[in-house]
mmCIF file of the N, C-alpha and C atoms, coordinates in Angstrom:
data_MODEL
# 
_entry.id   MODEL 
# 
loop_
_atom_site.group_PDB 
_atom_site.id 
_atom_site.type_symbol 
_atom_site.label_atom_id 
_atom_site.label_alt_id 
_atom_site.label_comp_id 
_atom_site.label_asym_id 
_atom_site.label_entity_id 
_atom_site.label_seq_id 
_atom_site.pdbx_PDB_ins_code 
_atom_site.Cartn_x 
_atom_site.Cartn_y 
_atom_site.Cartn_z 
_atom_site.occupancy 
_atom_site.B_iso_or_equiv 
_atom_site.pdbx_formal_charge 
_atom_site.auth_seq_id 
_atom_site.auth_comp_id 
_atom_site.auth_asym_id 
_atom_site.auth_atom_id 
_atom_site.pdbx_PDB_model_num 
ATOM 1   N N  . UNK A 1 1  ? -103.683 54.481 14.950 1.00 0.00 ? 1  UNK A N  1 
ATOM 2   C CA . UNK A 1 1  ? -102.282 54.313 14.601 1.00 0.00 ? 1  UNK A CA 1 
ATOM 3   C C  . UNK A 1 1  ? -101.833 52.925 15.055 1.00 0.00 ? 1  UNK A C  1 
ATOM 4   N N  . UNK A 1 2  ? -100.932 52.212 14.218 1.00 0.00 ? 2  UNK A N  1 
ATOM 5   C CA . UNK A 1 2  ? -101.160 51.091 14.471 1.00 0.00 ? 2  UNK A CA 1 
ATOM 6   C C  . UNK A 1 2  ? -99.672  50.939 15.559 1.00 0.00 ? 2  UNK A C  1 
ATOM 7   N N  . UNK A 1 3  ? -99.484  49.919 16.666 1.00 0.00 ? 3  UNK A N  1 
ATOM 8   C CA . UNK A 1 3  ? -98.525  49.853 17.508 1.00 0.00 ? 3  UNK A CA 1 
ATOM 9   C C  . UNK A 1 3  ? -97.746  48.235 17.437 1.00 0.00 ? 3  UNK A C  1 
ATOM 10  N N  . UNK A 1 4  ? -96.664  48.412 17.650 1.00 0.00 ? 4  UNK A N  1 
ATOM 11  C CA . UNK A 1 4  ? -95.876  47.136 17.869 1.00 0.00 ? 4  UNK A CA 1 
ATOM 12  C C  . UNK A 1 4  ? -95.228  46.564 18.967 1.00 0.00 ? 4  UNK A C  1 
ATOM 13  N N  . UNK A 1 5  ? -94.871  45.676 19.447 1.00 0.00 ? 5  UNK A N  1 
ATOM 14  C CA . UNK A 1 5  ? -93.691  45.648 20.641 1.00 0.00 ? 5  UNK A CA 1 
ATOM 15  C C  . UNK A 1 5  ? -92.647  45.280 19.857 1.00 0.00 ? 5  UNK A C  1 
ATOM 16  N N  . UNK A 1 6  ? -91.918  45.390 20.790 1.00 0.00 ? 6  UNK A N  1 
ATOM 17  C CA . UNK A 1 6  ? -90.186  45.015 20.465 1.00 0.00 ? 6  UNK A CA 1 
ATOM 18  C C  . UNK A 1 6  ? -89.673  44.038 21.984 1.00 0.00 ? 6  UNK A C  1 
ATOM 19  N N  . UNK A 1 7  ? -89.638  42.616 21.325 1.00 0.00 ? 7  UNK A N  1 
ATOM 20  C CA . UNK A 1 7  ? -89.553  42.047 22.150 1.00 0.00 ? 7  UNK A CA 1 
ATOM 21  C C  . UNK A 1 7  ? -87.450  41.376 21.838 1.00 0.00 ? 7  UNK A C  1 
ATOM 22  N N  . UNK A 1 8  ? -87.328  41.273 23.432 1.00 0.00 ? 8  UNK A N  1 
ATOM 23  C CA . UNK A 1 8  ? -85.638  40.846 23.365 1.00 0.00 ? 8  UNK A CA 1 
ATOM 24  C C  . UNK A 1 8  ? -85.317  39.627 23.866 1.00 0.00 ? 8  UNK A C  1 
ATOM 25  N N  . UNK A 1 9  ? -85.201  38.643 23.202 1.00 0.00 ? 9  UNK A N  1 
ATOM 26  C CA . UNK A 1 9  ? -85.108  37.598 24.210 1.00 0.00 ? 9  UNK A CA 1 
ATOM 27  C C  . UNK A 1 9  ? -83.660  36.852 23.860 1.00 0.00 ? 9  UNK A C  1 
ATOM 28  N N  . UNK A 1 10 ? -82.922  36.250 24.518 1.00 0.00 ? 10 UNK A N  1 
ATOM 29  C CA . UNK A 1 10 ? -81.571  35.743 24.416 1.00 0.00 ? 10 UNK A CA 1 
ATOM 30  C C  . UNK A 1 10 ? -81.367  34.324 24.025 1.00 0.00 ? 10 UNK A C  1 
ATOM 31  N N  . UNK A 1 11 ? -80.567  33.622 23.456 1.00 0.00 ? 11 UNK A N  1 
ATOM 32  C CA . UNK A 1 11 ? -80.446  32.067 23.400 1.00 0.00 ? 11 UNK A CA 1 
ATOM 33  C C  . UNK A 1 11 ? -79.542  31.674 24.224 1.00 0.00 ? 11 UNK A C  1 
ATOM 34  N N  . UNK A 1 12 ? -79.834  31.354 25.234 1.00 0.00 ? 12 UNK A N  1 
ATOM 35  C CA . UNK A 1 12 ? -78.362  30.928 26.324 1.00 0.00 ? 12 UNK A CA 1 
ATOM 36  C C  . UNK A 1 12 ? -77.832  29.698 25.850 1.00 0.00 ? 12 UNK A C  1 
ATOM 37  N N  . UNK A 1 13 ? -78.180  28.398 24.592 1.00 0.00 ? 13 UNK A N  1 
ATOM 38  C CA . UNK A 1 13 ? -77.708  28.088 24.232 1.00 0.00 ? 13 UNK A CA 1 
ATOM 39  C C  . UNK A 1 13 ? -75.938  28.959 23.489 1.00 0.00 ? 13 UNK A C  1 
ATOM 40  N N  . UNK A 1 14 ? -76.845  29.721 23.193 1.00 0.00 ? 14 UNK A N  1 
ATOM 41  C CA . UNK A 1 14 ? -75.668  30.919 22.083 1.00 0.00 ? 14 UNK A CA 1 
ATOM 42  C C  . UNK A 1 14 ? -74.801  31.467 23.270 1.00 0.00 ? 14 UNK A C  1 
ATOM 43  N N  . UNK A 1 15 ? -75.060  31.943 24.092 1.00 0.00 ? 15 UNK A N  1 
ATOM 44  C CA . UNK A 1 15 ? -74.483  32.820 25.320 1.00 0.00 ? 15 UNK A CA 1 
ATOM 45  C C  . UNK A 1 15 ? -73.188  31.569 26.177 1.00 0.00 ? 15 UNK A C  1 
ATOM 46  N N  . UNK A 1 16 ? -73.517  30.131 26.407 1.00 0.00 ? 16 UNK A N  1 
ATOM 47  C CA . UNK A 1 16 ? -73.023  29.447 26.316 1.00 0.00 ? 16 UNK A CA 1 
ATOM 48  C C  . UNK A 1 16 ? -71.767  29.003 25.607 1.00 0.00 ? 16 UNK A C  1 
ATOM 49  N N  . UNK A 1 17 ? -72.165  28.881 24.187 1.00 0.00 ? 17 UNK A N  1 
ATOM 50  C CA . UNK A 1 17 ? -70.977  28.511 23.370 1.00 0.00 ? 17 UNK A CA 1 
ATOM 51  C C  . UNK A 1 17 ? -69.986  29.952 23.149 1.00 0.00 ? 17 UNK A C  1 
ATOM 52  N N  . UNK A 1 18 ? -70.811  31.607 23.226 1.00 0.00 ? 18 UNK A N  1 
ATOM 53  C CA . UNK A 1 18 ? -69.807  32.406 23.405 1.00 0.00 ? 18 UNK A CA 1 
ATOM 54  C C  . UNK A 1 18 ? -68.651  32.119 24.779 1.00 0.00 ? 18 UNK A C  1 
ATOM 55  N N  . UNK A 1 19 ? -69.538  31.888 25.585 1.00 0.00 ? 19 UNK A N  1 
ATOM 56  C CA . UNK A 1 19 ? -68.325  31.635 27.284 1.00 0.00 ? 19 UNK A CA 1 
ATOM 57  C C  . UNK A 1 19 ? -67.366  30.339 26.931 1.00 0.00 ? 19 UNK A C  1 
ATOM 58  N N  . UNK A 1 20 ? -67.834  29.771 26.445 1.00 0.00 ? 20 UNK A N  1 
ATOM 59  C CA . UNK A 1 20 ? -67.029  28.449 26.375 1.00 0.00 ? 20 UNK A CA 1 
ATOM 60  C C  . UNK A 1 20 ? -65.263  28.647 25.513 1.00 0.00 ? 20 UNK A C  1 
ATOM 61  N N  . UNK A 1 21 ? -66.405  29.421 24.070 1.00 0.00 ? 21 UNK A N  1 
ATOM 62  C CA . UNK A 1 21 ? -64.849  29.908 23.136 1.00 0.00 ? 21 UNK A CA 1 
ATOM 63  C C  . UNK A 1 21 ? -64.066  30.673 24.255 1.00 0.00 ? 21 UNK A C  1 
ATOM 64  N N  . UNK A 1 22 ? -64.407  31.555 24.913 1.00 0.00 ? 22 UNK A N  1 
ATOM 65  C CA . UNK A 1 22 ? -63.836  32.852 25.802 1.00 0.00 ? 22 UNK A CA 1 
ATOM 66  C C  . UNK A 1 22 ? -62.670  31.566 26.581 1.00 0.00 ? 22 UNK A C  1 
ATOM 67  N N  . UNK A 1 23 ? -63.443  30.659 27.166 1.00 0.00 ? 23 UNK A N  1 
ATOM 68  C CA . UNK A 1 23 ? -62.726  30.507 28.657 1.00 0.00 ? 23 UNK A CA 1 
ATOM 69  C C  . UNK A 1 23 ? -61.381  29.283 27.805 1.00 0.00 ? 23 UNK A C  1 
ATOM 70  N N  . UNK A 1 24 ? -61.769  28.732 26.459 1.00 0.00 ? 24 UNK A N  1 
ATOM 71  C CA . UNK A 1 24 ? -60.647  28.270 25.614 1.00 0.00 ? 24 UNK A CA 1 
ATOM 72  C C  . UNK A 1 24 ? -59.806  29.765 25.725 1.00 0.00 ? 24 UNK A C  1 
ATOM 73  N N  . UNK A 1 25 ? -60.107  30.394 25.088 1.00 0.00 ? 25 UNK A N  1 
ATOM 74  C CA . UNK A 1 25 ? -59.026  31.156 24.953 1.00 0.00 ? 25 UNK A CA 1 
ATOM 75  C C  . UNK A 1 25 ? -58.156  32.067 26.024 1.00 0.00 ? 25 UNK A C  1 
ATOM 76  N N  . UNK A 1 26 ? -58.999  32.009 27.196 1.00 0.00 ? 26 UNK A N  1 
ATOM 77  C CA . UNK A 1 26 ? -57.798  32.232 28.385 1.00 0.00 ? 26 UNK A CA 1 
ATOM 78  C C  . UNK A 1 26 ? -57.091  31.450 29.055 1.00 0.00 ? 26 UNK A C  1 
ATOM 79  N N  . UNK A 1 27 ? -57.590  30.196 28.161 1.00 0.00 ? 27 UNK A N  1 
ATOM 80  C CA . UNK A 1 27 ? -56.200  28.920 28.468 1.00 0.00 ? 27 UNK A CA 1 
ATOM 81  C C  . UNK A 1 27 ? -55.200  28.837 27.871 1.00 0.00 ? 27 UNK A C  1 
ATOM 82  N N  . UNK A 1 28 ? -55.266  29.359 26.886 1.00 0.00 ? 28 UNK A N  1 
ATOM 83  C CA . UNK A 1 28 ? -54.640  29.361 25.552 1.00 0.00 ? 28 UNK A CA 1 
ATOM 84  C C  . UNK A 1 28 ? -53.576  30.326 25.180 1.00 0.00 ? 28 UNK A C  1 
ATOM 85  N N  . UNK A 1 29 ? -53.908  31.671 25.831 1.00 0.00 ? 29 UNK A N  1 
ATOM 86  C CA . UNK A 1 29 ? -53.388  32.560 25.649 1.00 0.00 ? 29 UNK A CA 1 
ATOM 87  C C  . UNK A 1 29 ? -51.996  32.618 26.372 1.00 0.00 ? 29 UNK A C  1 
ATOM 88  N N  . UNK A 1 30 ? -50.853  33.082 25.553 1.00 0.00 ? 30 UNK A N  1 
ATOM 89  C CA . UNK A 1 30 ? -49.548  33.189 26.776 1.00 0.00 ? 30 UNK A CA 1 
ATOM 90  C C  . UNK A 1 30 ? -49.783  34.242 27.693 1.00 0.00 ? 30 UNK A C  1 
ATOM 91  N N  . UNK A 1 31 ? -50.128  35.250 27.286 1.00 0.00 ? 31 UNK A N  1 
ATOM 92  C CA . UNK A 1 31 ? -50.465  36.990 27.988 1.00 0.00 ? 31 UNK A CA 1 
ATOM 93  C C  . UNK A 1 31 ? -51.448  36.299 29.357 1.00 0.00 ? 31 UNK A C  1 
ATOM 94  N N  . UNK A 1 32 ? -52.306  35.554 29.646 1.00 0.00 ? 32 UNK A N  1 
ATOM 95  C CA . UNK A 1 32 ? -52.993  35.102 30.630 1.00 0.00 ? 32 UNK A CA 1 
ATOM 96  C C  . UNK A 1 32 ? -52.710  33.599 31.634 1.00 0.00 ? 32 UNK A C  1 
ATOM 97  N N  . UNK A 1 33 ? -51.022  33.134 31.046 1.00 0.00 ? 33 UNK A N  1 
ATOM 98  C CA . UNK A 1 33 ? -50.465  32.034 31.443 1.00 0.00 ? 33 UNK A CA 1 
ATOM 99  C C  . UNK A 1 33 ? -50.036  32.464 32.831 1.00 0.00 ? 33 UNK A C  1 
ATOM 100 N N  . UNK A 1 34 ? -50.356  31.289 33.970 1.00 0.00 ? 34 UNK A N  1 
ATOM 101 C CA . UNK A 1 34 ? -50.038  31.527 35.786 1.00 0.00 ? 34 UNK A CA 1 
ATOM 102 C C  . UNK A 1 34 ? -51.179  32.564 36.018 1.00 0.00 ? 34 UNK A C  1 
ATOM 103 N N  . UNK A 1 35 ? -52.061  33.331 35.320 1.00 0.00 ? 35 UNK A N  1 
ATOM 104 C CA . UNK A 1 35 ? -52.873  34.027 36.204 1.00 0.00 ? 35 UNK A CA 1 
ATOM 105 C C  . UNK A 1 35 ? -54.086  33.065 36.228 1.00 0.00 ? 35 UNK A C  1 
ATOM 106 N N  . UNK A 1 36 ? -54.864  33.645 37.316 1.00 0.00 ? 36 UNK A N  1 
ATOM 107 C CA . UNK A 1 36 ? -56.082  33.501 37.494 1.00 0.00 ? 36 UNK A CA 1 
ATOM 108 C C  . UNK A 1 36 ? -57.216  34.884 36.920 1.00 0.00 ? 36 UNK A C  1 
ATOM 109 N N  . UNK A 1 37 ? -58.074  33.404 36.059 1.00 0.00 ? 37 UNK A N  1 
ATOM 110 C CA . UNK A 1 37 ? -59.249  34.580 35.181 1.00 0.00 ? 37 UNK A CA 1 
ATOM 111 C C  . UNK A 1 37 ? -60.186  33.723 34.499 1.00 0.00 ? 37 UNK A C  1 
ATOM 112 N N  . UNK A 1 38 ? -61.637  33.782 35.178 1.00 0.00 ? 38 UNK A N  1 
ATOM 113 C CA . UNK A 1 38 ? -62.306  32.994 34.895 1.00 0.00 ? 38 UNK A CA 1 
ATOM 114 C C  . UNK A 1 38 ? -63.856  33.685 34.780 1.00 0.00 ? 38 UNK A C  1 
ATOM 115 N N  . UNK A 1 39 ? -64.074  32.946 33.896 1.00 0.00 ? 39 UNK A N  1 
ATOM 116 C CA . UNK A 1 39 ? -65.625  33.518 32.906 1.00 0.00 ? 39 UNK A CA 1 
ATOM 117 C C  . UNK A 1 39 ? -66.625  32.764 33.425 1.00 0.00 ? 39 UNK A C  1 
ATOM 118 N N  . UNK A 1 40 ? -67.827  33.341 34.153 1.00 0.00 ? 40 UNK A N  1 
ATOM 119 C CA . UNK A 1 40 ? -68.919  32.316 34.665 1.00 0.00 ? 40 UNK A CA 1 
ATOM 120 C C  . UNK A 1 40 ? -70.465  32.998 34.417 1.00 0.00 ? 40 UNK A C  1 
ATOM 121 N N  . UNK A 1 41 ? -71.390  32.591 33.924 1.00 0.00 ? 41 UNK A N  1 
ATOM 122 C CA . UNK A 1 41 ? -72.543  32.898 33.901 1.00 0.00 ? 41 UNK A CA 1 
ATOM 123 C C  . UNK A 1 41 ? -73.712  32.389 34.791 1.00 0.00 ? 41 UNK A C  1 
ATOM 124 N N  . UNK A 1 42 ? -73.647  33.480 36.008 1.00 0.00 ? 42 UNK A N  1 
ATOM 125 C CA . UNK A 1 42 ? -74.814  33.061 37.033 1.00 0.00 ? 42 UNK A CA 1 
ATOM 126 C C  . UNK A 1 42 ? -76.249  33.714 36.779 1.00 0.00 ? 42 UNK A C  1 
ATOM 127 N N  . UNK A 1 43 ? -77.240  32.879 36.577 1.00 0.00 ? 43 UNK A N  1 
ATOM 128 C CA . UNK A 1 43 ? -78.710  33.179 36.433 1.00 0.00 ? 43 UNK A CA 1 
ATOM 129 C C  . UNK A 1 43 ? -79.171  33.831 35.443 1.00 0.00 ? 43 UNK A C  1 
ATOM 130 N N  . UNK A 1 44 ? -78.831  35.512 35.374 1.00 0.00 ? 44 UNK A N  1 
ATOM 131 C CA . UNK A 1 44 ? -78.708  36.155 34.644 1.00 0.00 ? 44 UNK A CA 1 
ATOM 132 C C  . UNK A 1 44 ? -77.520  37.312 34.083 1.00 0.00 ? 44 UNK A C  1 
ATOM 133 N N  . UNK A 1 45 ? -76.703  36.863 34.693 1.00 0.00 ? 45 UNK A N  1 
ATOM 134 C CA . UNK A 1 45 ? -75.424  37.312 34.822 1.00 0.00 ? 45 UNK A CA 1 
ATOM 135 C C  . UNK A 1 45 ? -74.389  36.850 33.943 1.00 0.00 ? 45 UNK A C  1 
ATOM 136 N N  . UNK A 1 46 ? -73.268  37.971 33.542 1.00 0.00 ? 46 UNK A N  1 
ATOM 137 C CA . UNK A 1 46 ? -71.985  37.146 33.659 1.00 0.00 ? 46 UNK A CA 1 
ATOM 138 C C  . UNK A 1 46 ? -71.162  37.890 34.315 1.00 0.00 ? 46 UNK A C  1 
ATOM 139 N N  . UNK A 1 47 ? -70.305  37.013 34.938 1.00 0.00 ? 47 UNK A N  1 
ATOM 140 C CA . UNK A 1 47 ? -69.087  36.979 35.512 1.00 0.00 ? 47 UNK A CA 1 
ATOM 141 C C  . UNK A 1 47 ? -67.707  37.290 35.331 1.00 0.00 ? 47 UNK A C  1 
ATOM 142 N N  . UNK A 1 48 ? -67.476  38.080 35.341 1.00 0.00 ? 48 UNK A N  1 
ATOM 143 C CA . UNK A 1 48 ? -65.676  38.060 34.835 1.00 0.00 ? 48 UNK A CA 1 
ATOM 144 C C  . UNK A 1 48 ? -65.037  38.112 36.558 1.00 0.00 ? 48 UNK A C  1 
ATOM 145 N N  . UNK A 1 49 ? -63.944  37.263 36.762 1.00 0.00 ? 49 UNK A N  1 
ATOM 146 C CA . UNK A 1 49 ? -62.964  37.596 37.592 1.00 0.00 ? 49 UNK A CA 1 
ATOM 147 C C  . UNK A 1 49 ? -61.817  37.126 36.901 1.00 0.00 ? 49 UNK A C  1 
ATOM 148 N N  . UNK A 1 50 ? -60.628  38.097 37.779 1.00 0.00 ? 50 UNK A N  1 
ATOM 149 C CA . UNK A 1 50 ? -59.100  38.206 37.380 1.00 0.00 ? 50 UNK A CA 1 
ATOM 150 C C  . UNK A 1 50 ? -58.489  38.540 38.668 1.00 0.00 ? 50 UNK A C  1 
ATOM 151 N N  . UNK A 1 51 ? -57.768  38.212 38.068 1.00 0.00 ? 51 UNK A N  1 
ATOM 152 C CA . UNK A 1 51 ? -56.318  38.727 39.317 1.00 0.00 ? 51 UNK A CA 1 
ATOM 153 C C  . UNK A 1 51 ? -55.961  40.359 39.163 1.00 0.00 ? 51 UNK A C  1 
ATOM 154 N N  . UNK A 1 52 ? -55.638  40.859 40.440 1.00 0.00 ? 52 UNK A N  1 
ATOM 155 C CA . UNK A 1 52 ? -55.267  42.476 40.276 1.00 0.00 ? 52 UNK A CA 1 
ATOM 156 C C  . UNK A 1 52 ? -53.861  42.937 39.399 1.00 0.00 ? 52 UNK A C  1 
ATOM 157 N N  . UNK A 1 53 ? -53.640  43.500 38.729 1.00 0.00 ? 53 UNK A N  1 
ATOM 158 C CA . UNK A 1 53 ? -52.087  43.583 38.126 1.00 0.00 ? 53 UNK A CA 1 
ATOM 159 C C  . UNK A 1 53 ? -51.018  43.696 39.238 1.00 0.00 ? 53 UNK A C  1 
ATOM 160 N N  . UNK A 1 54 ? -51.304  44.477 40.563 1.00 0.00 ? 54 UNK A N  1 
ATOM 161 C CA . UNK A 1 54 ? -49.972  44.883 41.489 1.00 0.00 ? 54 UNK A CA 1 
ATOM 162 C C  . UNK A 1 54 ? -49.908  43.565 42.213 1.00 0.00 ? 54 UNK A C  1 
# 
């Protein structure tokens, strides 16, 4: 029987230009104006932090 892999691999070029549009648009946005909220991709990670609502 014949077998395959299924291989997954990512373009962090691509993963990149997604964070980049993101972190435009929480500059951008009025709903996210005076807060703190920032998008970061460590190693293999991403990052979201924000401010708490209370």
């Amino acid at each position: 029987m014949p077998s395959f892999d299924i291989v997954s691999e990512i373009d962090k070029q691509e993963i990149d230009n997604a964070l980049n549009q993101a972190r435009k648009e929480l500059a951008t946005r009025f709903d996210f104006k005076g807060t703190v909220a920032e998008i970061e991709f460590e190693k293999d990670q991403i990052v979201l932090t924000a401010e708490d609502a209370s």
